[in-house]
PDB file of N, CA, C, O and CB in Angstrom:
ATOM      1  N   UNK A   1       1.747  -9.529  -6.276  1.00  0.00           N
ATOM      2  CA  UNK A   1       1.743  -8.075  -6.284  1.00  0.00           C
ATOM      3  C   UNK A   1       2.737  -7.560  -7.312  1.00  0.00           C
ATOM      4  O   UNK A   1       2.432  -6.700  -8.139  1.00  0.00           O
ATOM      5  CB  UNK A   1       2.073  -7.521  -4.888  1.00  0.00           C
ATOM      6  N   UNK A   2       3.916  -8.110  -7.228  1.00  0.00           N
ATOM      7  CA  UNK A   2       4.956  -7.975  -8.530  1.00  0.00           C
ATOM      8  C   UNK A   2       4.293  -7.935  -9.912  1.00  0.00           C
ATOM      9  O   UNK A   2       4.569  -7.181 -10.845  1.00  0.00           O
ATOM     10  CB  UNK A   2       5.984  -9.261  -8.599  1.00  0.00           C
ATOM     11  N   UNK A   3       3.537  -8.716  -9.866  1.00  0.00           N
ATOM     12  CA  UNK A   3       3.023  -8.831 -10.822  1.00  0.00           C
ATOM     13  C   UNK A   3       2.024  -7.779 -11.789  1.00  0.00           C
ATOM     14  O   UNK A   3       2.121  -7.207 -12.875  1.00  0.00           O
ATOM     15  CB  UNK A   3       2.621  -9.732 -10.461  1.00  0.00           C
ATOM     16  N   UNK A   4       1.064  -7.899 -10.739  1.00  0.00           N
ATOM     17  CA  UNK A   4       0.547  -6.296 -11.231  1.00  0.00           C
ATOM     18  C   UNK A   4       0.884  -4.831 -10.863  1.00  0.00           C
ATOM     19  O   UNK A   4       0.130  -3.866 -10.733  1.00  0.00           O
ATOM     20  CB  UNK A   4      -0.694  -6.192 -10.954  1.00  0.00           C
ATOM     21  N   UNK A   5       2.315  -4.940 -10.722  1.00  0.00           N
ATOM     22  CA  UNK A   5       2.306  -3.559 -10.305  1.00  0.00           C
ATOM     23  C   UNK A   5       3.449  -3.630 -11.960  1.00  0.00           C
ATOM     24  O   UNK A   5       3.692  -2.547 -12.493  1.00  0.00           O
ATOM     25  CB  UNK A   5       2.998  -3.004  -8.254  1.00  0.00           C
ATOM     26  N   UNK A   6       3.943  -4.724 -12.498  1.00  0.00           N
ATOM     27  CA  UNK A   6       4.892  -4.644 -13.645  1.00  0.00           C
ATOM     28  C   UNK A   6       3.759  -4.574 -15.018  1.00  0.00           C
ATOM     29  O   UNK A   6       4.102  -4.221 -16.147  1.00  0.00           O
ATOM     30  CB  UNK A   6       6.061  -6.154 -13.645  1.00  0.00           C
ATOM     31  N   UNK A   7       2.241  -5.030 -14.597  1.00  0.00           N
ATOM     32  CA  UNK A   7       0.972  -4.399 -15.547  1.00  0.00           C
ATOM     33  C   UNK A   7       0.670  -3.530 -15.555  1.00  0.00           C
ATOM     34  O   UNK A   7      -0.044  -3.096 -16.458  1.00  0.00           O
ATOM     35  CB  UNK A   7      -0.065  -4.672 -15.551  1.00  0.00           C
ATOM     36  N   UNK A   8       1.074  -2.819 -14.525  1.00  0.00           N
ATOM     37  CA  UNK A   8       0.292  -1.247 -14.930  1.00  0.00           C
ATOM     38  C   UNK A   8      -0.297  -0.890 -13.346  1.00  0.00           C
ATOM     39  O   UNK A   8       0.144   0.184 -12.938  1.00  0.00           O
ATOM     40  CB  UNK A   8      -1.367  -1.407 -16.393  1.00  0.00           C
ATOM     41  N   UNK A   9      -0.884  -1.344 -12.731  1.00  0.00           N
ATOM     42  CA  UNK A   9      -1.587  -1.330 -11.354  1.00  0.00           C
ATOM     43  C   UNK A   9      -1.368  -0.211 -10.421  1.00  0.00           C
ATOM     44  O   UNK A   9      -0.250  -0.157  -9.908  1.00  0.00           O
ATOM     45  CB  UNK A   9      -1.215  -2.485 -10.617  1.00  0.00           C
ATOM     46  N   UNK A  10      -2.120   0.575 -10.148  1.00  0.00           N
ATOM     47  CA  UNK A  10      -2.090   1.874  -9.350  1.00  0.00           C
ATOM     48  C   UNK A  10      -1.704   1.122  -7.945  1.00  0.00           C
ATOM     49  O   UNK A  10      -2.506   0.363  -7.402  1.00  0.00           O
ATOM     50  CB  UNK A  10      -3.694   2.864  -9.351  1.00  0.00           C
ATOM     51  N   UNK A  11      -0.252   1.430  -7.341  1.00  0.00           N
ATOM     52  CA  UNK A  11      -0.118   0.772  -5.668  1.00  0.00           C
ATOM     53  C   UNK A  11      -0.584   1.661  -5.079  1.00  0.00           C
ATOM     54  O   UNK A  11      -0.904   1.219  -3.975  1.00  0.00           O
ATOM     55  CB  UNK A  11       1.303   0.418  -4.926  1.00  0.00           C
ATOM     56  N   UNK A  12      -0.893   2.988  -5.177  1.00  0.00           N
ATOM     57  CA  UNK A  12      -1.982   4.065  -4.170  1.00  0.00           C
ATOM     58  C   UNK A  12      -3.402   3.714  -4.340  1.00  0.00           C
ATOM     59  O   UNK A  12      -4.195   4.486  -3.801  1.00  0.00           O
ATOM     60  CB  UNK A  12      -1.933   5.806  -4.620  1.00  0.00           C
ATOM     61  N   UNK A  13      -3.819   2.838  -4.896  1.00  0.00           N
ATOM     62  CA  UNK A  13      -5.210   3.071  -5.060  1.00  0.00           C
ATOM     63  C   UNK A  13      -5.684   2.283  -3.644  1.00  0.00           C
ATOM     64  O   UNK A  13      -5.104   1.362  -3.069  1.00  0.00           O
ATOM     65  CB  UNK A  13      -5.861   2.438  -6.622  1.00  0.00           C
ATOM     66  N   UNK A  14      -6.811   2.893  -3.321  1.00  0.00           N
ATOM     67  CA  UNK A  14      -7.706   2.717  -2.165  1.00  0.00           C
ATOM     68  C   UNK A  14      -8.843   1.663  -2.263  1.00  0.00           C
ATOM     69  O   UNK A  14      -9.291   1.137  -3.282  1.00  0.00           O
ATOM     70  CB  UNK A  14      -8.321   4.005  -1.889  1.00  0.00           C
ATOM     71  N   UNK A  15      -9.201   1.477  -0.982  1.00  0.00           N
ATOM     72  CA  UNK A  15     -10.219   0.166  -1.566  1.00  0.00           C
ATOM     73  C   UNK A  15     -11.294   1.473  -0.622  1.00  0.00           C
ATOM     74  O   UNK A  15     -11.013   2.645  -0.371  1.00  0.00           O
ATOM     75  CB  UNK A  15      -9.938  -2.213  -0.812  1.00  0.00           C
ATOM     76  N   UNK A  16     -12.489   0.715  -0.298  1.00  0.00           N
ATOM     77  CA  UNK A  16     -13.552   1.519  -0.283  1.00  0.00           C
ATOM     78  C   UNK A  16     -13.192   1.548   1.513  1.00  0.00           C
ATOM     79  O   UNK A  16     -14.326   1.697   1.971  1.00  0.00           O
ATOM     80  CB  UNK A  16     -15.192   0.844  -1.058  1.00  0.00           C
ATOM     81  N   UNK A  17     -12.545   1.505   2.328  1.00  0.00           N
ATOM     82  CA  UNK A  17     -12.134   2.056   3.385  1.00  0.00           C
ATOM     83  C   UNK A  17     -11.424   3.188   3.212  1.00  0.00           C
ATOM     84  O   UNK A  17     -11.587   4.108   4.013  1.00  0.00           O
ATOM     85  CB  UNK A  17     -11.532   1.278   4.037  1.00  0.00           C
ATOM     86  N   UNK A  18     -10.571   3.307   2.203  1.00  0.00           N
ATOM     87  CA  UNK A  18      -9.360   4.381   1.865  1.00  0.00           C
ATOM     88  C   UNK A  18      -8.572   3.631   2.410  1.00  0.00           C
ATOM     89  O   UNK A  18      -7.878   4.277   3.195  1.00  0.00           O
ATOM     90  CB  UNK A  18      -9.293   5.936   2.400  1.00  0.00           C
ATOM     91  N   UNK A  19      -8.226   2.176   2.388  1.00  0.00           N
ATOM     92  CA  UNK A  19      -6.975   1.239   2.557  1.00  0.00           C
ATOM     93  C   UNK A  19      -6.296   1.289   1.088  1.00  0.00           C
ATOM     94  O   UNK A  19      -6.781   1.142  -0.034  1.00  0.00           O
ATOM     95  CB  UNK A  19      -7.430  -0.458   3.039  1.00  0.00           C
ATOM     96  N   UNK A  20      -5.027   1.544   1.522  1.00  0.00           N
ATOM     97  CA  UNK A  20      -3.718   0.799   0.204  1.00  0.00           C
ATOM     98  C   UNK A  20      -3.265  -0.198   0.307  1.00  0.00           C
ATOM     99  O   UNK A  20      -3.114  -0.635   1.448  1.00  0.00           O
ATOM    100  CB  UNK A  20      -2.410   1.342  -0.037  1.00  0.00           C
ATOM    101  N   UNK A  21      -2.990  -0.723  -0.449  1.00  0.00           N
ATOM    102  CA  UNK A  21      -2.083  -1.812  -0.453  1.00  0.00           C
ATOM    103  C   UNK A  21      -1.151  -1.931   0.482  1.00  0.00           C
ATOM    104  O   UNK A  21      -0.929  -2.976   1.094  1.00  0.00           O
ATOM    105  CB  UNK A  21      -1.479  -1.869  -1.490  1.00  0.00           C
ATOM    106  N   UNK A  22      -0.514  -0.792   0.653  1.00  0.00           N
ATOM    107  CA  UNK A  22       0.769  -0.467   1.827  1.00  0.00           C
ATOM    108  C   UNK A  22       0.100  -0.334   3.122  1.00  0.00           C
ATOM    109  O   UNK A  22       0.823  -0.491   4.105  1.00  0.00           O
ATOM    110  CB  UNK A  22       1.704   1.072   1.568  1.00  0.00           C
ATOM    111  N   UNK A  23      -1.314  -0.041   3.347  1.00  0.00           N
ATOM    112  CA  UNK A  23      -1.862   0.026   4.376  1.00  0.00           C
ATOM    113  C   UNK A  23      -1.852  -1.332   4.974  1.00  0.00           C
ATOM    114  O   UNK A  23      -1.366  -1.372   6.104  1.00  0.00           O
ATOM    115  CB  UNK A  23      -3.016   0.600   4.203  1.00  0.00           C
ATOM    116  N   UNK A  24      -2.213  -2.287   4.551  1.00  0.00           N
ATOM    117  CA  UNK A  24      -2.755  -3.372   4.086  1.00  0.00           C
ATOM    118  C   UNK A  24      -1.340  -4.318   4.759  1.00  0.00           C
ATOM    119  O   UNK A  24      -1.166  -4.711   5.912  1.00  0.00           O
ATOM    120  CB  UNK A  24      -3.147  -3.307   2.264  1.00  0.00           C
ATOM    121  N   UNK A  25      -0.702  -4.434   3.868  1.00  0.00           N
ATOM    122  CA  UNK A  25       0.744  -5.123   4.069  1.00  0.00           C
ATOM    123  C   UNK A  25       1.383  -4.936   5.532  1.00  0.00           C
ATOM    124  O   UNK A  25       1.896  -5.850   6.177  1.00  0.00           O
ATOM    125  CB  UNK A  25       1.829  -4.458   2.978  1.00  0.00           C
ATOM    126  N   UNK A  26       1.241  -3.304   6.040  1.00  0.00           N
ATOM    127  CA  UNK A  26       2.008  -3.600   7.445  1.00  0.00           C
ATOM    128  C   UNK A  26       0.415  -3.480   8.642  1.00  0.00           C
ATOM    129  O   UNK A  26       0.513  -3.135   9.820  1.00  0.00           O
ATOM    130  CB  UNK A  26       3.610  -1.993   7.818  1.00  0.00           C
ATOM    131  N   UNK A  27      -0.526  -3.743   8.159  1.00  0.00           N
ATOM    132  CA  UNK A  27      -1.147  -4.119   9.327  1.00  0.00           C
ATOM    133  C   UNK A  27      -0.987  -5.810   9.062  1.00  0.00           C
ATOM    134  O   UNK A  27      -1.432  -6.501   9.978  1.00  0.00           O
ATOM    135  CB  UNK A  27      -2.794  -3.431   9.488  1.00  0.00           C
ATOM    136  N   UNK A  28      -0.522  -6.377   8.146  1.00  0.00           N
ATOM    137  CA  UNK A  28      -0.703  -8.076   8.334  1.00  0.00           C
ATOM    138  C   UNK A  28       0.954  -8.681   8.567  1.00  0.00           C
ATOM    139  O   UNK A  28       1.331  -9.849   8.662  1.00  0.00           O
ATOM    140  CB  UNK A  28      -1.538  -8.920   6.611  1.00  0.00           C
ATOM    141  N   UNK A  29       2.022  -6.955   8.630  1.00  0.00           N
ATOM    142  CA  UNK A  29       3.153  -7.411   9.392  1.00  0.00           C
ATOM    143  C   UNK A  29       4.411  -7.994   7.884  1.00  0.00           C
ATOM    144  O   UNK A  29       5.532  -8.434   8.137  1.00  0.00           O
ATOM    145  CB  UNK A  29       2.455  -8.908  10.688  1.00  0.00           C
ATOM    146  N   UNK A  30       3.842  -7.837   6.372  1.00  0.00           N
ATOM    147  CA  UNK A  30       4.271  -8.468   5.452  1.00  0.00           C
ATOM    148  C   UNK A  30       5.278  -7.595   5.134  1.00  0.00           C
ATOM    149  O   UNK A  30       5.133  -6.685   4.318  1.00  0.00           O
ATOM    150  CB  UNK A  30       3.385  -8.838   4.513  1.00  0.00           C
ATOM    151  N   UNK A  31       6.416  -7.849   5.806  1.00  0.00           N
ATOM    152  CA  UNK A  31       7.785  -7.207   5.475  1.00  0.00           C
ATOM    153  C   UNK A  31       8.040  -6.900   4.007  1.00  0.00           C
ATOM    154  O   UNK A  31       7.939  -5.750   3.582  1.00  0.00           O
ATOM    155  CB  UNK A  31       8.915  -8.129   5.933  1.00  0.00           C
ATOM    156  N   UNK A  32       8.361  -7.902   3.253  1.00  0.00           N
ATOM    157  CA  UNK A  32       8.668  -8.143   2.487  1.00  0.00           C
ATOM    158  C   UNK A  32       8.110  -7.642   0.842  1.00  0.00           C
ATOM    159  O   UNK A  32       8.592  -7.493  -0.281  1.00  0.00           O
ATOM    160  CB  UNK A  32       8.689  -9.095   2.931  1.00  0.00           C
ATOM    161  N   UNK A  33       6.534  -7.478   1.674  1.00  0.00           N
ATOM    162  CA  UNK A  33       5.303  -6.568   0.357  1.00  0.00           C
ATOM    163  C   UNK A  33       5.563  -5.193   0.626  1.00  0.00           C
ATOM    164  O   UNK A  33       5.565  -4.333  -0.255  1.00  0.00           O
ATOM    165  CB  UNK A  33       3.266  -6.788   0.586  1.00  0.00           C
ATOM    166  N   UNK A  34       5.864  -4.891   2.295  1.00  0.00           N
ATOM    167  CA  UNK A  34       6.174  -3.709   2.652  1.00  0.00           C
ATOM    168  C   UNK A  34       7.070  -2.474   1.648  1.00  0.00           C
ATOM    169  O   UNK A  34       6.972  -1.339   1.181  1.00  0.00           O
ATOM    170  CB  UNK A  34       6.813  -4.072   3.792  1.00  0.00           C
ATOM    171  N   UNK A  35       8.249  -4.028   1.772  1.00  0.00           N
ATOM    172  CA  UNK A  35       9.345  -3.307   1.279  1.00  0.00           C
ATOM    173  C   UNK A  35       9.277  -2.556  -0.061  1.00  0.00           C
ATOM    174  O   UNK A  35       9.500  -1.369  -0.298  1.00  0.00           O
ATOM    175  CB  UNK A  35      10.352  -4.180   1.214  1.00  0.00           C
ATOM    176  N   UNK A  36       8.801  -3.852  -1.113  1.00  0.00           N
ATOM    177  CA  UNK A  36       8.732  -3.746  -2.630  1.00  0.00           C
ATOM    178  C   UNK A  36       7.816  -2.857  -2.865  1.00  0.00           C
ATOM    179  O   UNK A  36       7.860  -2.276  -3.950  1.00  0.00           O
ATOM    180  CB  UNK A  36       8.417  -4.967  -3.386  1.00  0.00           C
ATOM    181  N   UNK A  37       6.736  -2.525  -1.884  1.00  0.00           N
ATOM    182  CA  UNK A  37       5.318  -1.397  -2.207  1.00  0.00           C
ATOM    183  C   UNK A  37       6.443  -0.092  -2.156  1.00  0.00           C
ATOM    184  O   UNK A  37       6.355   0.687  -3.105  1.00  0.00           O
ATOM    185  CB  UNK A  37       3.625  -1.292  -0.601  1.00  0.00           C
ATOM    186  N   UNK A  38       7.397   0.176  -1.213  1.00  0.00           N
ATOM    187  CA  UNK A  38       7.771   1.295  -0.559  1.00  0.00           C
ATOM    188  C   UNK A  38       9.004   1.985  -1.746  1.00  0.00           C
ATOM    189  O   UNK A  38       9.343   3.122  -2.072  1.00  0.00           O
ATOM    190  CB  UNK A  38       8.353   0.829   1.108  1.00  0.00           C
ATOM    191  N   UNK A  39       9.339   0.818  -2.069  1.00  0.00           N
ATOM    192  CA  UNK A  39      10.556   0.832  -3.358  1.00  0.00           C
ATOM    193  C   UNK A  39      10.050   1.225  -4.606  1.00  0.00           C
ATOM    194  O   UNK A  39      10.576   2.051  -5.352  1.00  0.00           O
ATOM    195  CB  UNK A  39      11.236  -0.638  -3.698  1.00  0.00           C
ATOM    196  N   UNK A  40       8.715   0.427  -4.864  1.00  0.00           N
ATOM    197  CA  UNK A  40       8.194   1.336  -5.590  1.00  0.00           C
ATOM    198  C   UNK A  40       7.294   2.326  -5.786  1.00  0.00           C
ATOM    199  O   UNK A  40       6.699   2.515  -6.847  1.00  0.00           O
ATOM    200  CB  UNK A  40       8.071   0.996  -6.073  1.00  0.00           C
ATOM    201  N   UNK A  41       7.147   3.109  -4.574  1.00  0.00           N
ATOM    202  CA  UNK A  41       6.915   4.471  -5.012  1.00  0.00           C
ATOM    203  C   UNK A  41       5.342   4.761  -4.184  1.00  0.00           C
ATOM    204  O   UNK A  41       4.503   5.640  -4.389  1.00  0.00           O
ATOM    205  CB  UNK A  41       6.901   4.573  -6.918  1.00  0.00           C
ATOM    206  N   UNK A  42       5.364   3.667  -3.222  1.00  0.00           N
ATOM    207  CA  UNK A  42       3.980   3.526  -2.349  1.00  0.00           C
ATOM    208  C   UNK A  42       3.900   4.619  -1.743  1.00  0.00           C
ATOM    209  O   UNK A  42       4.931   5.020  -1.202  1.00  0.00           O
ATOM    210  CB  UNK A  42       3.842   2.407  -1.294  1.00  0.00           C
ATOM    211  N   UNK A  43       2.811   5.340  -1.653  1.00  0.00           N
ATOM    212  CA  UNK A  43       2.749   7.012  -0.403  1.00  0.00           C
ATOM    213  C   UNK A  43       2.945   6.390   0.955  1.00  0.00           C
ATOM    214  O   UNK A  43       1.811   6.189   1.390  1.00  0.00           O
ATOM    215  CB  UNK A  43       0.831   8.108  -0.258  1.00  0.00           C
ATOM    216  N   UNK A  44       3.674   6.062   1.669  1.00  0.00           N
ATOM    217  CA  UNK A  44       3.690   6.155   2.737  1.00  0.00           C
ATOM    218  C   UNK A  44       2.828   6.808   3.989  1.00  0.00           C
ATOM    219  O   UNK A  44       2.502   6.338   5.080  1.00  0.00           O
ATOM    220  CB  UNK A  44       4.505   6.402   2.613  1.00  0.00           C
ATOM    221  N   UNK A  45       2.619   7.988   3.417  1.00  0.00           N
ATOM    222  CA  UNK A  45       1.474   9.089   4.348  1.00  0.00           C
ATOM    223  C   UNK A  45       0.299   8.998   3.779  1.00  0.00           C
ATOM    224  O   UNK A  45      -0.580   9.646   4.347  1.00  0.00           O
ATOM    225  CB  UNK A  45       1.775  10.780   4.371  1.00  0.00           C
ATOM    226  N   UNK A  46       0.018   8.468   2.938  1.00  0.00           N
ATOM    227  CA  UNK A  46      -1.476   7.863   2.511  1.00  0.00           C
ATOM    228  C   UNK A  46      -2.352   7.619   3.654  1.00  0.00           C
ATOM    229  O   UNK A  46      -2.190   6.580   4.294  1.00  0.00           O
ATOM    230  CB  UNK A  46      -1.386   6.438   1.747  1.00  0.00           C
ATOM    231  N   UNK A  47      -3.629   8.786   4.122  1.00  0.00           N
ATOM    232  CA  UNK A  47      -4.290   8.069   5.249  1.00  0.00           C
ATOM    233  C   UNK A  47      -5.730   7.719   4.729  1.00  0.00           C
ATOM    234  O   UNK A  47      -6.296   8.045   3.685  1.00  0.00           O
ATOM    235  CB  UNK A  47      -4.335   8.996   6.638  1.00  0.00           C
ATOM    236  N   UNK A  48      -6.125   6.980   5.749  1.00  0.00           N
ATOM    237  CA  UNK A  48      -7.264   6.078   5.361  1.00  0.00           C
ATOM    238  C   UNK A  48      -8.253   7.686   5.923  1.00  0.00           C
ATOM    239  O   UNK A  48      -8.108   8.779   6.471  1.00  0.00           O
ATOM    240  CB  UNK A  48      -7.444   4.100   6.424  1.00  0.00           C
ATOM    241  N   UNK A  49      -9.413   6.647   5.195  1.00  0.00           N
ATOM    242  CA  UNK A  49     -10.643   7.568   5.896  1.00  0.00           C
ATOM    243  C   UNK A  49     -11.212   8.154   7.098  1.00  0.00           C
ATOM    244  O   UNK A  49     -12.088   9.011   7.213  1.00  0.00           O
ATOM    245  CB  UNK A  49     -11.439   7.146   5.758  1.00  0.00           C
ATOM    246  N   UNK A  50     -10.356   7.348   8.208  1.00  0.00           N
ATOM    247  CA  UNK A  50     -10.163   7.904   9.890  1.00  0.00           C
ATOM    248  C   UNK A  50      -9.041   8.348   9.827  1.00  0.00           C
ATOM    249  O   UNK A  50      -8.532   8.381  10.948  1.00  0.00           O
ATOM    250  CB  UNK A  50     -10.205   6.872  11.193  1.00  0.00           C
ATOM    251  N   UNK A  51      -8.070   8.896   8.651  1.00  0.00           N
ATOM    252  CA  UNK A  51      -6.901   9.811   9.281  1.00  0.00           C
ATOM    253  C   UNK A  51      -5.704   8.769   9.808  1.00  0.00           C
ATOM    254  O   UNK A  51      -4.874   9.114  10.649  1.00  0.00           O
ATOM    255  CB  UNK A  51      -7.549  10.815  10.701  1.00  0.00           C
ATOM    256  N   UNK A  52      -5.735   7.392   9.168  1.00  0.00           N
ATOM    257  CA  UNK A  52      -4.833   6.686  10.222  1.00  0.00           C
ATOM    258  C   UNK A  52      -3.692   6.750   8.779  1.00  0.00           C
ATOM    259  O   UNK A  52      -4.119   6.919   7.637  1.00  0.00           O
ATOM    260  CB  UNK A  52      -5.491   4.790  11.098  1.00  0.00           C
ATOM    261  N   UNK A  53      -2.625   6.627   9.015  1.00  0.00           N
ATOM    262  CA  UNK A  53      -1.285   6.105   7.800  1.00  0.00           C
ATOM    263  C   UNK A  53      -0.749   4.966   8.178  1.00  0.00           C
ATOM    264  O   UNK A  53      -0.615   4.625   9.353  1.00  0.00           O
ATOM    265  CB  UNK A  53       0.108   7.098   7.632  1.00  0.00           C
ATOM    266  N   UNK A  54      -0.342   4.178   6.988  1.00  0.00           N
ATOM    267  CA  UNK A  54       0.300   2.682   6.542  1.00  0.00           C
ATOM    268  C   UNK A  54       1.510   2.647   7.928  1.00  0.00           C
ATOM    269  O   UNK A  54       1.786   1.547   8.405  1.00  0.00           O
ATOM    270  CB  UNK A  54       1.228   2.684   4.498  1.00  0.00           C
ATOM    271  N   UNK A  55       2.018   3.625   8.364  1.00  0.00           N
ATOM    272  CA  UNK A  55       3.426   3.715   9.066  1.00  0.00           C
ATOM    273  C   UNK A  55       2.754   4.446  10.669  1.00  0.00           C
ATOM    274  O   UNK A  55       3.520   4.713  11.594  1.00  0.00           O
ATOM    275  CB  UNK A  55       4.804   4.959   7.963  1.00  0.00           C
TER     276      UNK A  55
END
């Protein structure tokens, strides 16, 4: 993920649920992707297509 987010890589972008990346990371509990998504600049209140948010 470091990786493409130091290419250029949109971390808000949605997949065809309206999942983020940050969505993504704390439903699989990944502290650590959590963190670095959140540090850099991840929406937090980003909700999916049922209205749910990453937090």
């Amino acid at each position: 993920i470091r990786f493409l987010v130091e290419q250029g890589a949109n971390i808000n972008k949605i997949d065809n649920q309206g999942k983020t990346p940050l969505f993504i990371a704390c439903r699989k509990g990944n502290e650590s992707i959590i963190r670095f998504l959140v540090e850099q600049g991840a929406d937090i209140n980003k909700d999916t297509m049922d209205g749910i948010t990453p937090l």
